[in-house]
PDB file of N, H, CA, C and O in Angstrom:
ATOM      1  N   UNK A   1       6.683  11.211 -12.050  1.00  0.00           N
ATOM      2  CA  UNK A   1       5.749  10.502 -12.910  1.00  0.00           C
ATOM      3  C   UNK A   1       4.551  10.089 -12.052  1.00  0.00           C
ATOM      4  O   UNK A   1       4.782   9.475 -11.009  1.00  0.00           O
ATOM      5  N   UNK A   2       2.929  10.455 -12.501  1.00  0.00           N
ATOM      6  H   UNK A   2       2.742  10.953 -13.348  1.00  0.00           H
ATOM      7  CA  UNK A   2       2.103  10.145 -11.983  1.00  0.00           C
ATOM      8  C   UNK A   2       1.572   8.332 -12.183  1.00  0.00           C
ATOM      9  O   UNK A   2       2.084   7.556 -12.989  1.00  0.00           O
ATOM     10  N   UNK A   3       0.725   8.081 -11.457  1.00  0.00           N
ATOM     11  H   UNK A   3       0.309   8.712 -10.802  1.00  0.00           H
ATOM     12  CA  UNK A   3       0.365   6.368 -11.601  1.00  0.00           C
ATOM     13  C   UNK A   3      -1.477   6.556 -11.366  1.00  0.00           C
ATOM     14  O   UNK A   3      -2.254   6.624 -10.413  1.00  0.00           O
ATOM     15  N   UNK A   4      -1.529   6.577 -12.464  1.00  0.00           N
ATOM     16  H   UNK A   4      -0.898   6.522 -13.238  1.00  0.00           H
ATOM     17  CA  UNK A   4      -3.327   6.829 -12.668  1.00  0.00           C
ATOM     18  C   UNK A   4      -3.830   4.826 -11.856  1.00  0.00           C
ATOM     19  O   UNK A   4      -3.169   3.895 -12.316  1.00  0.00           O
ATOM     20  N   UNK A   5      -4.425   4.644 -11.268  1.00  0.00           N
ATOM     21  H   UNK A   5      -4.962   5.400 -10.894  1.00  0.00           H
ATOM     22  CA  UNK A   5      -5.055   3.917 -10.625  1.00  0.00           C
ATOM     23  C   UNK A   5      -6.418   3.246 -11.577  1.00  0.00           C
ATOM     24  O   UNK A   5      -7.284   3.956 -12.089  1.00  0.00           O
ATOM     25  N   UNK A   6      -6.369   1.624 -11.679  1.00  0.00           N
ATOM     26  H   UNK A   6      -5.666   1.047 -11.264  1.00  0.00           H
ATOM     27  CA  UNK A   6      -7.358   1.546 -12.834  1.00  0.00           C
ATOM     28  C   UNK A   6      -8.822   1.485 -12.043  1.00  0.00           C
ATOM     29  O   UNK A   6      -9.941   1.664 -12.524  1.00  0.00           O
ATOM     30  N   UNK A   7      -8.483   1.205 -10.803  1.00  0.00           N
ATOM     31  H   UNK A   7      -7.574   1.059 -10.413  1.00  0.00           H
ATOM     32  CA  UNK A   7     -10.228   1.004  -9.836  1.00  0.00           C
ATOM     33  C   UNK A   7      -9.993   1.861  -8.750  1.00  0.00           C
ATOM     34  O   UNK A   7      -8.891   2.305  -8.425  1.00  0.00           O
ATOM     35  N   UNK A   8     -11.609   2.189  -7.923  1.00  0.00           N
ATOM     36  H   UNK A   8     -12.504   1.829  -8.187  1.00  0.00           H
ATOM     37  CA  UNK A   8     -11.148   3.181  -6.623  1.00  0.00           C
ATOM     38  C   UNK A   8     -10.510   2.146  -5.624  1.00  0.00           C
ATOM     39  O   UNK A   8     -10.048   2.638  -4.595  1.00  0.00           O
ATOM     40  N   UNK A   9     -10.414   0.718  -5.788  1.00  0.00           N
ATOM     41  H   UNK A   9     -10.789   0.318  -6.624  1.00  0.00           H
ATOM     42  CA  UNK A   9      -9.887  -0.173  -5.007  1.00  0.00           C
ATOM     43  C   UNK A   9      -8.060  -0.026  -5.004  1.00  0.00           C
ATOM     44  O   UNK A   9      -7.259   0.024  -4.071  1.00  0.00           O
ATOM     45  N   UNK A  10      -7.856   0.017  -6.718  1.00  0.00           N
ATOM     46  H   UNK A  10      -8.506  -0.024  -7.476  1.00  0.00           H
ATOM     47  CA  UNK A  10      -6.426   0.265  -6.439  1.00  0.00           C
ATOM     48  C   UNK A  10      -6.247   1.755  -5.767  1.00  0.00           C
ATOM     49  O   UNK A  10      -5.473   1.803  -4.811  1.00  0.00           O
ATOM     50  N   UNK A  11      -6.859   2.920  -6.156  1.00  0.00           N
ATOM     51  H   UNK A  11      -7.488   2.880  -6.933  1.00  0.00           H
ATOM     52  CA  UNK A  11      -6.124   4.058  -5.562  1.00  0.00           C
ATOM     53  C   UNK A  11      -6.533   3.752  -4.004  1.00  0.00           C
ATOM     54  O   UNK A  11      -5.703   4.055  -3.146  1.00  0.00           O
ATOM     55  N   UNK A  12      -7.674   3.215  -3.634  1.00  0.00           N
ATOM     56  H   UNK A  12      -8.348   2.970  -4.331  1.00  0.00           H
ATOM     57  CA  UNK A  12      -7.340   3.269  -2.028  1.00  0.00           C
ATOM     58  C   UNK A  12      -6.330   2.433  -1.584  1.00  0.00           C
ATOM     59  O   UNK A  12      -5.701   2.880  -0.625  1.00  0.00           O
ATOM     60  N   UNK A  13      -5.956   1.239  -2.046  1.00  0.00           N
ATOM     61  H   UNK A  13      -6.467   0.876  -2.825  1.00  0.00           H
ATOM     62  CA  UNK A  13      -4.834   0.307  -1.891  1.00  0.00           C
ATOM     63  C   UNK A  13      -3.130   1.434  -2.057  1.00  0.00           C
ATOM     64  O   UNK A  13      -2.203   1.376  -1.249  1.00  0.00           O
ATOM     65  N   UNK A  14      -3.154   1.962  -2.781  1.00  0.00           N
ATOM     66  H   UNK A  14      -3.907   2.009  -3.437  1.00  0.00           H
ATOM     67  CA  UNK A  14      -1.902   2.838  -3.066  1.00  0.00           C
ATOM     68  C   UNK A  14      -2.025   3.747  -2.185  1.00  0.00           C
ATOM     69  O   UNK A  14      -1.057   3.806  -1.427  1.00  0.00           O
ATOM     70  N   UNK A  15      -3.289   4.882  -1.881  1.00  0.00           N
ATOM     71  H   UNK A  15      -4.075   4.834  -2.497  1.00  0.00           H
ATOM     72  CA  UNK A  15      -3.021   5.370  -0.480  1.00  0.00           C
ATOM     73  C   UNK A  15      -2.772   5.153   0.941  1.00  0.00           C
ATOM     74  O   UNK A  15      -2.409   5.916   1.836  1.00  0.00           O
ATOM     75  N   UNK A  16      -3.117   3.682   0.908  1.00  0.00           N
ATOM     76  H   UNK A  16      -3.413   3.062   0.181  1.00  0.00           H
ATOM     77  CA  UNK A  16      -2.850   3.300   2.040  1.00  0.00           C
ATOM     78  C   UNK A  16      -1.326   2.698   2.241  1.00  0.00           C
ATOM     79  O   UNK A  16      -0.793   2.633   3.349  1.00  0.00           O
ATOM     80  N   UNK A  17      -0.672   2.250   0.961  1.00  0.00           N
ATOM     81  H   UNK A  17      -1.105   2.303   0.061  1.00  0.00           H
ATOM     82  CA  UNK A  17       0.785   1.798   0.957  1.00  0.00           C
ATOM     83  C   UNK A  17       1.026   3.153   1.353  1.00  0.00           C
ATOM     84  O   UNK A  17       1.705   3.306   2.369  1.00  0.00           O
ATOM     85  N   UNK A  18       0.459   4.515   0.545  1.00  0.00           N
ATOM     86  H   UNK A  18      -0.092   4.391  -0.280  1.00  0.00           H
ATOM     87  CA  UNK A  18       1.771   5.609   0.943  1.00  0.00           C
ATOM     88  C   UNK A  18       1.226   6.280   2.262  1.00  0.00           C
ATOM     89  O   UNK A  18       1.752   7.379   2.441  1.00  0.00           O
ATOM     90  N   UNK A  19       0.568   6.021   2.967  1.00  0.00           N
ATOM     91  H   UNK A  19       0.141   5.129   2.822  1.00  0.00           H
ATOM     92  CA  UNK A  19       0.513   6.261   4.028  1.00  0.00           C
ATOM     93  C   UNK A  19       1.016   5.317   5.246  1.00  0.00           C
ATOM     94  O   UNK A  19       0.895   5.674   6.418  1.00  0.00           O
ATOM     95  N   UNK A  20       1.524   4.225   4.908  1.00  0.00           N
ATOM     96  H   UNK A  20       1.622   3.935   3.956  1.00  0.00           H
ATOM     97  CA  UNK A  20       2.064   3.316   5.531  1.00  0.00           C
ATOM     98  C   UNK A  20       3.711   3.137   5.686  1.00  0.00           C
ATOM     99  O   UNK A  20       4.353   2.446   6.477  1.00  0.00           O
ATOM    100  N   UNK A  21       4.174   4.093   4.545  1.00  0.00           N
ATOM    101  H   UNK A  21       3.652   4.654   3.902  1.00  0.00           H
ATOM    102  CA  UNK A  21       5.402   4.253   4.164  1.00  0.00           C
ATOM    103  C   UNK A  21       5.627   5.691   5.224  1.00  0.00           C
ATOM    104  O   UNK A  21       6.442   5.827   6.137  1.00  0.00           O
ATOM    105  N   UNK A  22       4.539   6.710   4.693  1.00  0.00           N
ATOM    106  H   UNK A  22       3.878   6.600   3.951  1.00  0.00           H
ATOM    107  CA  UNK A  22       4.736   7.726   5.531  1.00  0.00           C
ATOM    108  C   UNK A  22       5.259   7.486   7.291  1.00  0.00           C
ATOM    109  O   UNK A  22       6.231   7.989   7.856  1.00  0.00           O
ATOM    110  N   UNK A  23       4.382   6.690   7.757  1.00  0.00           N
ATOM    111  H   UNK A  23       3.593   6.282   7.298  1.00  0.00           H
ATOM    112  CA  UNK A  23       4.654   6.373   8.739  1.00  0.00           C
ATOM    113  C   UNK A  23       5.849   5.422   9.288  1.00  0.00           C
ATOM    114  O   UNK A  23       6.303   5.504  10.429  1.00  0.00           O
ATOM    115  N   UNK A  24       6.369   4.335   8.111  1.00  0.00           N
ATOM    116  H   UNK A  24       6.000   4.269   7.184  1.00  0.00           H
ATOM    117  CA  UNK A  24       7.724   4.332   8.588  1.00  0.00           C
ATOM    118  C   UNK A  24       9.043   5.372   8.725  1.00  0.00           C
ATOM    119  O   UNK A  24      10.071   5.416   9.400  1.00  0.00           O
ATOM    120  N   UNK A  25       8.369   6.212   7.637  1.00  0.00           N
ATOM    121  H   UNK A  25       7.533   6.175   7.089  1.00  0.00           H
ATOM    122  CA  UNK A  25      10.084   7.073   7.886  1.00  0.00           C
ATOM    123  C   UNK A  25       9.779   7.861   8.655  1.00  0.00           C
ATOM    124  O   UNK A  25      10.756   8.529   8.993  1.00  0.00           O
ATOM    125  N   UNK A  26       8.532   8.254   9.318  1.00  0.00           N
ATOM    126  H   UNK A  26       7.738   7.711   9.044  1.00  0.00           H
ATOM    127  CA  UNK A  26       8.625   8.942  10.810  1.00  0.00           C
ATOM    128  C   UNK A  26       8.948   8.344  11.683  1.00  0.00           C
ATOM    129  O   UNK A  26       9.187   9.118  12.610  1.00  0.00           O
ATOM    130  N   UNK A  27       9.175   6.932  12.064  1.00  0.00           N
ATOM    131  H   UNK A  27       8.981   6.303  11.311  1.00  0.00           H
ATOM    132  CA  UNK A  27       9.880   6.333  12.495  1.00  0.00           C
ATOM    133  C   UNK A  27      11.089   5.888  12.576  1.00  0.00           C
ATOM    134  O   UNK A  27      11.476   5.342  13.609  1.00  0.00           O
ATOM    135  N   UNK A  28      11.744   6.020  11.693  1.00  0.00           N
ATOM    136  H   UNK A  28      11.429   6.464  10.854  1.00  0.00           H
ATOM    137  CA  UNK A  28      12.901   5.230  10.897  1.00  0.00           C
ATOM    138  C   UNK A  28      13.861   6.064  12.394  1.00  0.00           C
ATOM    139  O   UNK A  28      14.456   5.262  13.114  1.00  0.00           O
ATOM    140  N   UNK A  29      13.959   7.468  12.753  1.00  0.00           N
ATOM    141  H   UNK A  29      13.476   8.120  12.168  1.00  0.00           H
ATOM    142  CA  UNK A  29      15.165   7.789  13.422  1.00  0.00           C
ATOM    143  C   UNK A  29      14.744   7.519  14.569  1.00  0.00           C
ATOM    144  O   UNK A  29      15.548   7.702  15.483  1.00  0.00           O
ATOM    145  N   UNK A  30      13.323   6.985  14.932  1.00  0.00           N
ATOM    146  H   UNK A  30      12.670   6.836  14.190  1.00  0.00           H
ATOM    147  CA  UNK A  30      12.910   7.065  16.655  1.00  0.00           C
ATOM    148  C   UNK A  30      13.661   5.418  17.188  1.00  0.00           C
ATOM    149  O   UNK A  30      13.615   4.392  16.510  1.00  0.00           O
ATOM    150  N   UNK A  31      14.293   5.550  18.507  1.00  0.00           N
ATOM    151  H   UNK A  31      14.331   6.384  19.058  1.00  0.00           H
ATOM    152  CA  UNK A  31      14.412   4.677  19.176  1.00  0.00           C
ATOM    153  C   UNK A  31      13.603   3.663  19.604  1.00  0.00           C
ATOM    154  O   UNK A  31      12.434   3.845  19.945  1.00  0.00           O
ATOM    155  N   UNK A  32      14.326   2.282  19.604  1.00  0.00           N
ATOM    156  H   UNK A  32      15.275   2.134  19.327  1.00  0.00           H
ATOM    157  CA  UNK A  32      13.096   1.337  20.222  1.00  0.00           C
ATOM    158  C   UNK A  32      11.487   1.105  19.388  1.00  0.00           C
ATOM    159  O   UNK A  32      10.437   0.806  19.958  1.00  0.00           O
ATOM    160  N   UNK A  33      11.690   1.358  17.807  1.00  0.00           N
ATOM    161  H   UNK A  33      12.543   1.601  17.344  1.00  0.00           H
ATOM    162  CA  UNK A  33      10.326   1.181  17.104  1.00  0.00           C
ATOM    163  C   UNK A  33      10.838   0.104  16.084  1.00  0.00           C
ATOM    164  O   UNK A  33      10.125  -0.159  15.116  1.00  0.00           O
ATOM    165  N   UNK A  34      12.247  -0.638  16.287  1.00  0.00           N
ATOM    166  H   UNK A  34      12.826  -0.424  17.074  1.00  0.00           H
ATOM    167  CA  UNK A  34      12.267  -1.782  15.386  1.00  0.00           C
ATOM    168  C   UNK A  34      11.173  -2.753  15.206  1.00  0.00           C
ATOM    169  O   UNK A  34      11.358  -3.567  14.301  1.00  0.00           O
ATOM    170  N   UNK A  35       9.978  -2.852  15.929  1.00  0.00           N
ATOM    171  H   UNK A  35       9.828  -2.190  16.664  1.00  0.00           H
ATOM    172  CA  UNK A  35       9.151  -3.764  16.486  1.00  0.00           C
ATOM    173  C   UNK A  35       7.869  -3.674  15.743  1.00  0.00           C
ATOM    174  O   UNK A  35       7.432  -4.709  15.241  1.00  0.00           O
ATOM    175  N   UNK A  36       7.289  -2.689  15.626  1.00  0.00           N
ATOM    176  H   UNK A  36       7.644  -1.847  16.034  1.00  0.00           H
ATOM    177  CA  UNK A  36       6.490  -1.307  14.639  1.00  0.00           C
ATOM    178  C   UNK A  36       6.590  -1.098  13.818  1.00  0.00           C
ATOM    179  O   UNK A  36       5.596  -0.747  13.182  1.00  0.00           O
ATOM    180  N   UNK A  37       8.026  -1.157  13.121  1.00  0.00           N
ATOM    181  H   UNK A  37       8.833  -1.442  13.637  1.00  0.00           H
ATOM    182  CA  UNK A  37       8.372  -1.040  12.168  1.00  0.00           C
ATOM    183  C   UNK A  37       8.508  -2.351  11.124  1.00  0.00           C
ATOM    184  O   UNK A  37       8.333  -2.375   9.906  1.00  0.00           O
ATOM    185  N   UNK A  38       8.874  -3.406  12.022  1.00  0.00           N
ATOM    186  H   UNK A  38       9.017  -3.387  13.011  1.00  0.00           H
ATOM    187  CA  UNK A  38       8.257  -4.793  11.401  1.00  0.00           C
ATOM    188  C   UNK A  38       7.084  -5.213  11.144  1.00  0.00           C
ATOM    189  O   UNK A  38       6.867  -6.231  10.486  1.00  0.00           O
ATOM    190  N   UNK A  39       6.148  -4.429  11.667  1.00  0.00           N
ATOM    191  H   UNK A  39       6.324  -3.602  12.201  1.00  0.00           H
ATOM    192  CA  UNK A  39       4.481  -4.973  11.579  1.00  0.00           C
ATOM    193  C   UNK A  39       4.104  -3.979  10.492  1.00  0.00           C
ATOM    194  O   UNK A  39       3.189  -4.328   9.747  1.00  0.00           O
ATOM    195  N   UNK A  40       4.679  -2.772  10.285  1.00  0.00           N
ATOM    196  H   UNK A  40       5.423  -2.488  10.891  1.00  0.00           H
ATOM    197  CA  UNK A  40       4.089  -1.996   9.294  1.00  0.00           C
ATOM    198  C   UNK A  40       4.543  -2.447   7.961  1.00  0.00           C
ATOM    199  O   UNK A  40       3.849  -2.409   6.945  1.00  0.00           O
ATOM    200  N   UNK A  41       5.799  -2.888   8.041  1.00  0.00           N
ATOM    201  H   UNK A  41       6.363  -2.919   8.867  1.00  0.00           H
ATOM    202  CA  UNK A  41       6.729  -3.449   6.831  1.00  0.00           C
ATOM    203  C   UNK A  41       5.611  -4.938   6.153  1.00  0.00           C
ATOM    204  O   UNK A  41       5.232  -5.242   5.022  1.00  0.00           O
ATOM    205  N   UNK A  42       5.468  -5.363   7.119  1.00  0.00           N
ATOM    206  H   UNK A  42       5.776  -5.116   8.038  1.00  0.00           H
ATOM    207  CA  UNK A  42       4.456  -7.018   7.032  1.00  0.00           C
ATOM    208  C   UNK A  42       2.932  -6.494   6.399  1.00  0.00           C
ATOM    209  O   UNK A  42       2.339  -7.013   5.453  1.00  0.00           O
ATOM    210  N   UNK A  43       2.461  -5.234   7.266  1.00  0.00           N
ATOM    211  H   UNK A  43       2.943  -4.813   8.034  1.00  0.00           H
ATOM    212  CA  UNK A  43       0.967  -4.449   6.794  1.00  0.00           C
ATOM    213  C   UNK A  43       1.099  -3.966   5.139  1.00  0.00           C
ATOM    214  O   UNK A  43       0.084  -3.991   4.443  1.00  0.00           O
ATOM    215  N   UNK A  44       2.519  -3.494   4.517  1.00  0.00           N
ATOM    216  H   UNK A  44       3.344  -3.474   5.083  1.00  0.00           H
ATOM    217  CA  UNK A  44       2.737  -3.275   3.731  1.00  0.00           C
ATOM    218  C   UNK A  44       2.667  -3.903   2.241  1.00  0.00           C
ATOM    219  O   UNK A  44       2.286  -3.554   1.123  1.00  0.00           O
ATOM    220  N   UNK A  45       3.299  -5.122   2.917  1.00  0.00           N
ATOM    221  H   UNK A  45       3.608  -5.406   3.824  1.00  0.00           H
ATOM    222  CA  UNK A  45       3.167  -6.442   1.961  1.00  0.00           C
ATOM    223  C   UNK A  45       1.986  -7.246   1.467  1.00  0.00           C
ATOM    224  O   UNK A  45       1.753  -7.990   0.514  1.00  0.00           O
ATOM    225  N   UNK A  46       1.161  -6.652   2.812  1.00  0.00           N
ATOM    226  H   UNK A  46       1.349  -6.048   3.586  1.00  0.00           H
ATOM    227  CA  UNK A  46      -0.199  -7.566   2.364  1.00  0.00           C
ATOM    228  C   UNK A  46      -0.843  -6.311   1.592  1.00  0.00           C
ATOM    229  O   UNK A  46      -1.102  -6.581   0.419  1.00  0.00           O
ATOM    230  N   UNK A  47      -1.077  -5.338   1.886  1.00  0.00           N
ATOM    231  H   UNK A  47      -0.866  -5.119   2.838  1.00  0.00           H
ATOM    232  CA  UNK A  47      -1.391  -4.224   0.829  1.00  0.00           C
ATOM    233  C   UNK A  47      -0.834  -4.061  -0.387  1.00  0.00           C
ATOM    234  O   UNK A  47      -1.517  -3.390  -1.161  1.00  0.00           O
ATOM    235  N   UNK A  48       0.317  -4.512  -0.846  1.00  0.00           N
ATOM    236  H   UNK A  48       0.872  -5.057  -0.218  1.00  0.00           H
ATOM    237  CA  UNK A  48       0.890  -4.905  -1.946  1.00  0.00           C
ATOM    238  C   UNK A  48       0.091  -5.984  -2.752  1.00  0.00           C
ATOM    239  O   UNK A  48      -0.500  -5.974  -3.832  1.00  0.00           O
ATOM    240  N   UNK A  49       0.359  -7.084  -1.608  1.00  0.00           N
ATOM    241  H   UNK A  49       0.839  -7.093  -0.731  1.00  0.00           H
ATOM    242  CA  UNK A  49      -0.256  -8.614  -2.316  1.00  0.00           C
ATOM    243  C   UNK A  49      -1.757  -8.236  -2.565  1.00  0.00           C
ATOM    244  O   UNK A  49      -2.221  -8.928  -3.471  1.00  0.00           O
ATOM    245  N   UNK A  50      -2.839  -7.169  -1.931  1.00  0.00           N
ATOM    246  H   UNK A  50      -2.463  -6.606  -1.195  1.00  0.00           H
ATOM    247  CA  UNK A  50      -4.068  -6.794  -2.467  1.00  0.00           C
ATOM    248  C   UNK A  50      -4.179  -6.855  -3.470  1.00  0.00           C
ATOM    249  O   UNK A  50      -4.912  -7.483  -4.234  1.00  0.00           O
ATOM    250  N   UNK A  51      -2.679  -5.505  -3.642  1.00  0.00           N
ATOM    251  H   UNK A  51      -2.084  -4.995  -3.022  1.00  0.00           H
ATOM    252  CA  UNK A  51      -3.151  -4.556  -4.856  1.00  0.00           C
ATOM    253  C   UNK A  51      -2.541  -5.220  -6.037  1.00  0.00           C
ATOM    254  O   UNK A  51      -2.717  -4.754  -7.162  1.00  0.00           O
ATOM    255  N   UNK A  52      -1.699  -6.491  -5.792  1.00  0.00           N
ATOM    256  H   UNK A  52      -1.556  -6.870  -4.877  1.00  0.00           H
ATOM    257  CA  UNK A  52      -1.396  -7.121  -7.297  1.00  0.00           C
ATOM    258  C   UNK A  52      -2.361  -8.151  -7.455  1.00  0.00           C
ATOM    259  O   UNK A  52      -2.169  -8.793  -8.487  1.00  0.00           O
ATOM    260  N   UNK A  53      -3.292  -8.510  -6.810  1.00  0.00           N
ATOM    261  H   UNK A  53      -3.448  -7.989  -5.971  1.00  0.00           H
ATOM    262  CA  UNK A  53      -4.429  -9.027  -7.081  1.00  0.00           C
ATOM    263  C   UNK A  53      -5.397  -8.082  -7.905  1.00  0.00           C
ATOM    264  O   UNK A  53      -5.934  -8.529  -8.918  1.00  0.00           O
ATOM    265  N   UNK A  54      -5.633  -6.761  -7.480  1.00  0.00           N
ATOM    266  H   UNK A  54      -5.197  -6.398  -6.657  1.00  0.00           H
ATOM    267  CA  UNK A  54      -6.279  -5.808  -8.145  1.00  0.00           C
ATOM    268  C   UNK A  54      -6.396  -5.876  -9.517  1.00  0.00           C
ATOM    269  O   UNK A  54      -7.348  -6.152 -10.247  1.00  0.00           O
ATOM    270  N   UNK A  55      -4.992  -5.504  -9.777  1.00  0.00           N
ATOM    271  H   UNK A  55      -4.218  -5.279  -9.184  1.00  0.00           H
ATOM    272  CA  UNK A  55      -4.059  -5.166 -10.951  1.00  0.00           C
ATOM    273  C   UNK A  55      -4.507  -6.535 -11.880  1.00  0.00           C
ATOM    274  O   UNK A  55      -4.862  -6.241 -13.021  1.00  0.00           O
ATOM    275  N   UNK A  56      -4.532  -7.795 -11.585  1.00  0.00           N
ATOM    276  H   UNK A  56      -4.243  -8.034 -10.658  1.00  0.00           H
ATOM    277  CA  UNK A  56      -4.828  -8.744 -12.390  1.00  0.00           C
ATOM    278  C   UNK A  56      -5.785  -9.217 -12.862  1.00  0.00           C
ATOM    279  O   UNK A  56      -5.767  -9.697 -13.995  1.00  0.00           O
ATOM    280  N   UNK A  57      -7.117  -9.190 -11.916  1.00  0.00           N
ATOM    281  H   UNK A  57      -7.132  -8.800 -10.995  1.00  0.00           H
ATOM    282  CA  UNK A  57      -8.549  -8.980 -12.206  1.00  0.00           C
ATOM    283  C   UNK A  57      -8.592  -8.042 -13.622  1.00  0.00           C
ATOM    284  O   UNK A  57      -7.834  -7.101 -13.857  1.00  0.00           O
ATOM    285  N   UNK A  58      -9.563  -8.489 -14.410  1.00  0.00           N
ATOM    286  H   UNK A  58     -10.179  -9.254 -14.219  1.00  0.00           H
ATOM    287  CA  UNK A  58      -9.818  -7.983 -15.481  1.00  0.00           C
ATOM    288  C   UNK A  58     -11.050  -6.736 -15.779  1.00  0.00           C
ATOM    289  O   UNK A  58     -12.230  -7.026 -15.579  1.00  0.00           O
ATOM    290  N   UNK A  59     -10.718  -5.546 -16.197  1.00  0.00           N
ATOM    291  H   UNK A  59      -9.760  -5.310 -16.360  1.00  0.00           H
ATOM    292  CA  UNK A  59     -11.734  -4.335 -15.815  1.00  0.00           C
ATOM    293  C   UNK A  59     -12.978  -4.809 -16.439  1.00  0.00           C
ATOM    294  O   UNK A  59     -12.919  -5.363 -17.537  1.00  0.00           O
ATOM    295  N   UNK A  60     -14.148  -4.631 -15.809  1.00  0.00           N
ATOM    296  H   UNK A  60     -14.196  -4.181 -14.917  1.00  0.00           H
ATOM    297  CA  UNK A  60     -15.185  -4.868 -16.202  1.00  0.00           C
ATOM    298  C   UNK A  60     -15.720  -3.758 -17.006  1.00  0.00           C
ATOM    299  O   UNK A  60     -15.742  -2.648 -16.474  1.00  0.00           O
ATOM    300  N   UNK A  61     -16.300  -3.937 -18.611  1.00  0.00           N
ATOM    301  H   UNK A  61     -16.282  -4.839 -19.043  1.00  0.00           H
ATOM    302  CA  UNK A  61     -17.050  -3.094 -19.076  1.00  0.00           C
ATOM    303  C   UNK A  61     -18.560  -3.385 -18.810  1.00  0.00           C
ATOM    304  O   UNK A  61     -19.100  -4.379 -18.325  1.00  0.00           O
ATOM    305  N   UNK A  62     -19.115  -2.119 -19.314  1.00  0.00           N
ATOM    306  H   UNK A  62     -18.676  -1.311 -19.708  1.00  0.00           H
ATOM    307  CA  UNK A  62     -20.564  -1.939 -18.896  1.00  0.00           C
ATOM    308  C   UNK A  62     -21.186  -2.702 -20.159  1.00  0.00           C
ATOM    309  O   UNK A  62     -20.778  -2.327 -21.258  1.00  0.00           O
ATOM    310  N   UNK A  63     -22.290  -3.908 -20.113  1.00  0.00           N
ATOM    311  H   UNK A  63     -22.622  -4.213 -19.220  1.00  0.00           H
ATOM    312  CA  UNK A  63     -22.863  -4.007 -21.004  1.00  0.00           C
ATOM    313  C   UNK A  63     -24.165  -3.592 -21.808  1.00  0.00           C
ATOM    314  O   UNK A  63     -24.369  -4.051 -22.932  1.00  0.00           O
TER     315      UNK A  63
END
């Protein structure tokens, strides 16, 4: 299932979660990146907390 994005703010916010994800599970089997893997997990959340700010803002029409 696709997730159409309502601003270019949310789709850059969502590419950057899935590129942030990408990069944990290239990590996930490497040794010694528990550390990295906590800061990306934390980078994650605040890109979340952006993008449900996004999401709540109300779309502006053109008048």
């Amino acid at each position: 299932m696709s997730y159409e994005p309502g601003s270019l703010d949310c789709r850059l916010l969502i590419d950057a979660k899935h590129h942030v994800e990408h990069a944990l599970a290239s990590l996930s089997s490497l040794p010694q990146s528990d550390h990295i893997q906590r800061q990306l997990k934390a980078v994650h959340q605040q890109l979340e907390g952006m993008h449900d700010l996004k999401r709540k803002q109300p779309l502006h029409s053109p008048v």
